[in-house]
C-alpha positions in Angstrom: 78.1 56.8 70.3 75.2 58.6 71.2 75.3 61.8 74.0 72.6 63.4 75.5 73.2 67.2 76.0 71.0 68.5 78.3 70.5 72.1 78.9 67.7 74.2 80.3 69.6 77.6 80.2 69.3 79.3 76.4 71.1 78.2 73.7 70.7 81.6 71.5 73.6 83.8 72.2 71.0 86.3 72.2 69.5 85.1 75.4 71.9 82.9 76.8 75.3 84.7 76.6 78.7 82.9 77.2 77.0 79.5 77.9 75.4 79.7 74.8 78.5 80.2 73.2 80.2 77.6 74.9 77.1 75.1 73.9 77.3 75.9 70.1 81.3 75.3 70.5 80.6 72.0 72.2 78.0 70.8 70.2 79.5 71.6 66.9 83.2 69.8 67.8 81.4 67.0 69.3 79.1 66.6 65.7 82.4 67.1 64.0 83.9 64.5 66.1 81.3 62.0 65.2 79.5 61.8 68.0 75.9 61.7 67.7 74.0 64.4 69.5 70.4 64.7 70.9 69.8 67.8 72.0 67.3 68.4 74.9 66.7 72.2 75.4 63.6 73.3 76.6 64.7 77.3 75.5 62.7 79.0 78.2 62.2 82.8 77.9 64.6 83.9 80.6 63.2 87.7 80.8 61.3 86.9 84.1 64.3 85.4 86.2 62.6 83.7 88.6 59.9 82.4 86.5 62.5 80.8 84.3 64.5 79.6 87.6 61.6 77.3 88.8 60.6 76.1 84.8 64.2 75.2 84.9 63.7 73.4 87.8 60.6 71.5 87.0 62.6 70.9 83.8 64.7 68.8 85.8 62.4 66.9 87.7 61.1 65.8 84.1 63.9 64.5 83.0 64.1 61.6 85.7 62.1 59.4 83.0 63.5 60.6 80.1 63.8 57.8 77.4 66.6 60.1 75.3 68.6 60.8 78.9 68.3 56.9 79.6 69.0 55.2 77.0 72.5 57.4 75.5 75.4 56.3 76.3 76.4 59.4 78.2 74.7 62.6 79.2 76.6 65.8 79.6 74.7 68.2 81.7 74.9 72.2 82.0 75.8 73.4 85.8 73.0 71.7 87.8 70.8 69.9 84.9 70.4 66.2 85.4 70.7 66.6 89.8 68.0 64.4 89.2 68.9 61.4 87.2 69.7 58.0 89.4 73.5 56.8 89.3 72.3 53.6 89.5 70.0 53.6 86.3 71.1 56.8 84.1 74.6 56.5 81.6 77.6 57.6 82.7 77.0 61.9 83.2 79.5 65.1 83.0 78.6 67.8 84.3 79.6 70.8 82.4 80.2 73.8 84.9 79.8 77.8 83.7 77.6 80.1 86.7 78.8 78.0 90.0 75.8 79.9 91.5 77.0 79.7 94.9 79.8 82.4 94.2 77.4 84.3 92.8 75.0 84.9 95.6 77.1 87.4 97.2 75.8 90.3 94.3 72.9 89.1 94.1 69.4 91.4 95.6 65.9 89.7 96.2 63.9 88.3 94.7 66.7 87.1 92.5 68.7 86.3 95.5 66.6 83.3 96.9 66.5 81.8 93.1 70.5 81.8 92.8 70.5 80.2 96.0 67.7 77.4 95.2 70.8 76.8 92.1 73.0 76.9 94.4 72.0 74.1 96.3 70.9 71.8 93.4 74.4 72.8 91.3 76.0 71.3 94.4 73.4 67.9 94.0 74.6 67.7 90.6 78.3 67.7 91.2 78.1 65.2 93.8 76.4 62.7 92.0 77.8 63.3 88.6 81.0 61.2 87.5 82.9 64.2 86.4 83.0 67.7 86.2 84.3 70.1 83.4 85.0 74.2 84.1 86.5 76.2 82.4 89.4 77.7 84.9 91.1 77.2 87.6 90.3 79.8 89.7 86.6 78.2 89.2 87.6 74.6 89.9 88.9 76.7 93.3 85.1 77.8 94.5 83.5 74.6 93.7 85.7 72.9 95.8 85.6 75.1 98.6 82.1 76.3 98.0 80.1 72.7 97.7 83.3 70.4 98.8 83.7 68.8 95.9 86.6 66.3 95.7 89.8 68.1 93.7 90.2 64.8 91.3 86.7 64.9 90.1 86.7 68.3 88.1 89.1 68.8 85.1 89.8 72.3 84.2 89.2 72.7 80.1 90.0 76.4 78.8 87.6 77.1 76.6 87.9 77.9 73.2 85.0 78.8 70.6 83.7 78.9 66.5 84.2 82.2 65.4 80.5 84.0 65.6 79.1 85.5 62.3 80.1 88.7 63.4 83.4 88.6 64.4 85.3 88.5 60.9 83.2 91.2 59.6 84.8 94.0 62.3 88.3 93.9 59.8 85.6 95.0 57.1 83.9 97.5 58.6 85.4 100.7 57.3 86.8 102.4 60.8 86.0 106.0 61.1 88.0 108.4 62.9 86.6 108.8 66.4 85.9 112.6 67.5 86.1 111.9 71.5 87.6 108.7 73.1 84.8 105.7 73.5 84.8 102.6 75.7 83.1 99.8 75.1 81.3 97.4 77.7 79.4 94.4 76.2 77.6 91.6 78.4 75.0 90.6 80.5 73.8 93.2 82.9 74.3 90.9 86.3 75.4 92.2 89.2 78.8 90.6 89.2 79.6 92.4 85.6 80.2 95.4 88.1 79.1 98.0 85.7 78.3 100.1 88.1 81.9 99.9 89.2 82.5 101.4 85.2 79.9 104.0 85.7 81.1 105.3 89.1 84.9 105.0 87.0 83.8 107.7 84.2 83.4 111.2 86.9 86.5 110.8 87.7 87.9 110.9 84.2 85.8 113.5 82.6 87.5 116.6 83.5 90.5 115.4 81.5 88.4 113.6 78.6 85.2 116.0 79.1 83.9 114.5 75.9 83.9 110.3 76.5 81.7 108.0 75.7 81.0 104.9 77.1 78.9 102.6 75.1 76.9 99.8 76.8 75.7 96.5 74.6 73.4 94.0 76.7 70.2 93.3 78.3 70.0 92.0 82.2 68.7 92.3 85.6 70.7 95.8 86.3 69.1 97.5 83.7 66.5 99.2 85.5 69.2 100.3 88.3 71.9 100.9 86.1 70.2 103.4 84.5 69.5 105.7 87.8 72.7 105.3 88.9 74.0 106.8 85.4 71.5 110.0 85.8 72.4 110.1 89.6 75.7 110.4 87.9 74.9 112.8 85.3 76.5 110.7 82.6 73.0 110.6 80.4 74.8 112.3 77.8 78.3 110.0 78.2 76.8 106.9 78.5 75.1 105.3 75.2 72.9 102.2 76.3 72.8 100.1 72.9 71.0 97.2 74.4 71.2 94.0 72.4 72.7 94.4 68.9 70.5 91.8 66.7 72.5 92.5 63.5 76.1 91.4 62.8 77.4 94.5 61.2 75.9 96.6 63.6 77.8 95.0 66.1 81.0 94.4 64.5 80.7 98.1 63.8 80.8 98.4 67.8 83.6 96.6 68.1 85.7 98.5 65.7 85.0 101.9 66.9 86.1 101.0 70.2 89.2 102.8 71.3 89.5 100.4 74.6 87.3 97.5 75.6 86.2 97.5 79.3 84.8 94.4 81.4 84.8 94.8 85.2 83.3 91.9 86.1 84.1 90.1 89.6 83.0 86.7 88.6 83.6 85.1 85.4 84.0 81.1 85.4 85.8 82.0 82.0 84.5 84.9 80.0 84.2 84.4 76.7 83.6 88.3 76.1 87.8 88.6 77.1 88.4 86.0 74.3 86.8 88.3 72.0 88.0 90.8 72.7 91.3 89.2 72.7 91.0 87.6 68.8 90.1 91.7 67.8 93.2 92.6 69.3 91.4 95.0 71.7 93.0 97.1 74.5 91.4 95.5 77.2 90.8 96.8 80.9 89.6 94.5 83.4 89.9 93.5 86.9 91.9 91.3 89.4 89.2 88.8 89.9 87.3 85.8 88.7 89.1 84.1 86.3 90.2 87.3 84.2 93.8 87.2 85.9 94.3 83.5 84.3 92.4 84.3 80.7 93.9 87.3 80.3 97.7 86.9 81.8 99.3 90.1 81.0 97.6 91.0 77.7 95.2 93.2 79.3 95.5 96.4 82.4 93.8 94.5 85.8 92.6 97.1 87.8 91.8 96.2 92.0 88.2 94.7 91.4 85.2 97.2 93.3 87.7 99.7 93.2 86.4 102.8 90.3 89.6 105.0 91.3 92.0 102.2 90.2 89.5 101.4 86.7 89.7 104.7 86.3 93.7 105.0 86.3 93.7 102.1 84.3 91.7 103.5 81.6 93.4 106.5 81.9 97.0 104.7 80.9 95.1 103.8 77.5 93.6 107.2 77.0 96.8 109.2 77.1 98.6 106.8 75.6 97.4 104.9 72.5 100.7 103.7 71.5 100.8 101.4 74.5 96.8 100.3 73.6 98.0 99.4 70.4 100.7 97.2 72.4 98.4 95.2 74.5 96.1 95.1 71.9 98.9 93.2 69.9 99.5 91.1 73.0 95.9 89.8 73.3 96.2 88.7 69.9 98.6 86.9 70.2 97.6 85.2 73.0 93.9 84.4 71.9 94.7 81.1 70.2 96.1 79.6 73.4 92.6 78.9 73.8 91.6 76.4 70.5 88.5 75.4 70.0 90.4 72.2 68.9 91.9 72.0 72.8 88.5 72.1 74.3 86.8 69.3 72.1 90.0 67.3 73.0 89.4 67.5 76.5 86.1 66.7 76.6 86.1 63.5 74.0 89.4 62.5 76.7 86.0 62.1 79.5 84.0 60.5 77.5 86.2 58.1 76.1 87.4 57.6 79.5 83.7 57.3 81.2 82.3 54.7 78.1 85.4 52.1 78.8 85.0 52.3 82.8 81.1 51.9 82.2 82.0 49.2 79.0 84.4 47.9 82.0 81.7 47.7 84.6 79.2 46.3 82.7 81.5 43.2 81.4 83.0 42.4 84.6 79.4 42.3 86.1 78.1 39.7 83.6 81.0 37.7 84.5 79.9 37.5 87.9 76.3 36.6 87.1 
């Protein structure tokens, strides 16, 4: 069986972050599975967001006449690729569902704004005219449905689960040096709804206790620019290390081991791969009551109130003074990590297509019968 996977977001981690993840973990279980794959991935450079937003776009408009889309057997497509494609002439389609762009409009400032709403409105044309939808929790299944009215039955929630990245075994190898102050570690994209800002405002009001934390940033984004006043507005230039992306695998495992806690106070996460991570390493993990971070996390991790830097604050504070109980969660996310398999998430997915083939197989014969 041949699918088509279309994507017009990234597909280096680099550049394209948790849904690049996820496409590496689906593309490689699928292969494995014996599916054959072709890939369409345009790869645009997504450093000028709206430029890449209408490329993407155009992208999509291409893809009507595709001779790979139309002739597979089945097209999965990343949140709103393939809005275009005909029901009535394109193979059976999933639509695999990560940003949900109408929940993230609220955070979002112009010029960016207008662009995640233009998503919006096409994610929503994609999941009505798609045969199924994946996501990747519940509490994101939730928005679609109330956001763009989707029917209930048409979206299966598949945890996700991923292949181990080239850096992740190397952090047990890394020799761990004693840290001389207590440092918190933030990775991801620099969105609005990552809410570092939230983290930043968070670190005042620990510093007369820990006068000598460190908060160390890894990721590239939109925020940078801003994030960066806020910090000097702040004064927390000499608290606040901005490591942008980390390019080699040591280097970055070496981040991850130093770490005496792992903060991500994100408000919108579909999944969050980052809290797997993080999770696997057996992290002390501070996060927030929001997005899907309650269901990934369960009670592996301290959930502070989301937009709320008092209550991050106290819950980064519980770590600080007490590493023992760090050293508990941290053995509690752990252990809760392979809840979500890679193995679970291929098994879902080949459950659709199998599923879509046979009614389309189904279709097809009872048609000619007819003729």
């Amino acid at each position: 069986m041949r699918i088509a996977l279309v994507t017009s977001w990234p597909t280096k981690v680099l550049a394209g972050s948790g849904t690049a993840v996820f496409y590496h973990a689906l593309a490689d279980g699928l292969r494995q599975s014996g599916y054959e794959l072709d890939v369409i991935a345009p790869n645009f450079d997504v450093s000028n967001y709206v430029k890449a937003t209408l490329q993407r776009l155009l992208f999509n408009t291409e893809l009507r006449t595709e001779p790979r889309v139309l002739s597979a057997d089945l097209v999965i497509g990343f949140d709103y690729d393939g809005y275009g494609l005909d029901p009535a002439v394109r193979p059976p389609m999933v639509t695999s569902a990560h940003a949900v762009y109408a929940d993230v409009i609220q955070w979002e400032v112009e010029p960016f704004r207008t662009m995640v709403e233009a998503q919006a409105f096409f994610d929503q044309v994609a999941m009505q005219r798609t045969d199924a939808i994946t996501i990747g929790s519940e509490y994101a299944k939730e928005r679609i449905v109330t956001l763009y009215g989707i029917a209930p039955e048409k979206i299966t929630v598949i945890p996700h689960g991923m292949i181990d990245p080239a850096w992740l075994p190397l952090v047990a190898s890394v020799p761990q040096v004693p840290n001389d102050h207590p440092v918190i570690l933030s990775v991801g994209k620099m969105f609005p709804r990552k809410r570092i800002d939230v983290l930043l405002r968070a670190l005042p009001l620990l510093l007369p206790r820990y006068p000598t934390l460190e908060l160390r940033v890894v990721g590239y984004g939109l925020d940078w620019d801003r994030l960066h006043a806020l910090a000097s507005e702040l004064r927390l230039d000499a608290h606040v290390s901005w490591l942008g992306h980390i390019g080699d695998d040591s280097d970055f495992a070496r981040e991850w081991r130093q770490a005496d806690i792992f903060c991500h106070p994100s408000c919108q996460e579909t999944f969050g791969y980052v809290y797997l991570e993080a999770m696997t390493l057996g992290r002390p993990i501070v996060a927030v009551r929001a997005g899907a971070a309650p269901e990934v996390l369960g009670e592996a991790a301290l959930l502070a109130e989301p937009e709320n830097p008092a209550a991050l604050a106290d819950a980064l504070q519980q770590f600080l003074s007490d590493p023992a109980l760090g050293r508990n969660y941290g053995e509690l996310a752990r252990a809760r990590a392979p809840i979500f398999s890679h193995k679970r998430m291929i098994q879902g997915y080949i459950a659709i297509i199998e599923r879509l083939t046979q009614n389309r197989a189904a279709a097809v014969s009872l048609s000619r019968r007819d003729e």
